[in-house]
C-alpha positions in Angstrom: -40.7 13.8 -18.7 -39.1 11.4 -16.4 -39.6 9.0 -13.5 -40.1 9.7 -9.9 -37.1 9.3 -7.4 -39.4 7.4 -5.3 -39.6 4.3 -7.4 -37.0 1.7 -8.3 -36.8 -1.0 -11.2 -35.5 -4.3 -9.7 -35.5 -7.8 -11.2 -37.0 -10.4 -8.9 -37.2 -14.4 -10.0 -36.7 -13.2 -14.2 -38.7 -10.7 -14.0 -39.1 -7.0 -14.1 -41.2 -4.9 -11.9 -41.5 -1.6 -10.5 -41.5 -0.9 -7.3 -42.0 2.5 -4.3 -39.3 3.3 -2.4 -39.4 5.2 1.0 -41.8 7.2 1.7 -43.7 6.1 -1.7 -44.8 3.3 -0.2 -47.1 4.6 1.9 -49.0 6.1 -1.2 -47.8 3.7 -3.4 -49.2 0.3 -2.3 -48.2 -2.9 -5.0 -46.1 -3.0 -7.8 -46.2 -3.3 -11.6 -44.4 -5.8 -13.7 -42.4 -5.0 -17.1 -41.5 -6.6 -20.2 -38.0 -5.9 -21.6 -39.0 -2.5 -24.1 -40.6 -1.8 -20.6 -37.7 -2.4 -19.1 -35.6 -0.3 -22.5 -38.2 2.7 -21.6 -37.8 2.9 -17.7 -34.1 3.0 -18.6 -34.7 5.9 -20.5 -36.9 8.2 -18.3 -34.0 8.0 -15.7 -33.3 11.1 -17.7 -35.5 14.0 -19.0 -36.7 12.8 -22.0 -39.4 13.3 -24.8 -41.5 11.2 -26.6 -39.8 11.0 -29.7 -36.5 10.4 -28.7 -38.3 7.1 -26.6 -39.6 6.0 -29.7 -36.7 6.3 -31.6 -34.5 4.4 -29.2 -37.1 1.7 -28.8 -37.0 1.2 -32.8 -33.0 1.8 -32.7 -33.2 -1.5 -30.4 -36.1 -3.3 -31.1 -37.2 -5.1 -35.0 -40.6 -3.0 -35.0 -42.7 -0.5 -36.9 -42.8 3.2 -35.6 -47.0 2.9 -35.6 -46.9 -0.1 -33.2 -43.9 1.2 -31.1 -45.8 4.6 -30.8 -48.8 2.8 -29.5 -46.7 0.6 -26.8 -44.8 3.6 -26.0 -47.6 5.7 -25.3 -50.1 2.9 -23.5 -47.1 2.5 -21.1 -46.4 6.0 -20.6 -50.2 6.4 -19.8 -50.3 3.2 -17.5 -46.8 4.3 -15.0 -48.7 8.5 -15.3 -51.8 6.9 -13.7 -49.7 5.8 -11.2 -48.0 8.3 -10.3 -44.9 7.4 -11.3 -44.1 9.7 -14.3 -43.5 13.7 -13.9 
């Protein structure tokens, strides 16, 4: 899995959203704001990834346990899928 070409992660006022780029836009319309694992995931789906290897370099970074990093992992993946953005 990995993110669609036709959005961007920019950084506007201190904070984090994602945004659609070109012709995105017009299906696209809004954007959706990110914390910093958010921000550590997007990062990482700008390769083909897996789930696991996610996970494991969110708890490489990140002072957590694997059940609660699974669960944010997978709620995020599921919330940037619904829109569109992951393929």
């Amino acid at each position: 899995m990995r993110v669609d070409d036709g959005f961007v992660l920019r950084e506007i006022a201190g904070d984090y959203v994602i945004i659609p780029t070109g012709k995105t836009v017009l299906d696209f319309n809004g954007m959706i704001t990110v914390n910093e694992v958010g921000v550590s995931i997007w990062k990482m789906l700008q390769e083909e990834t897996t789930f696991e290897n996610i996970v494991q370099g969110i708890l490489d970074e990140y002072d957590a346990d694997e059940e609660t990093v699974k669960a944010d992992v997978q709620e995020f993946l599921d919330r940037i899928k619904e829109a569109g953005i992951l393929k």
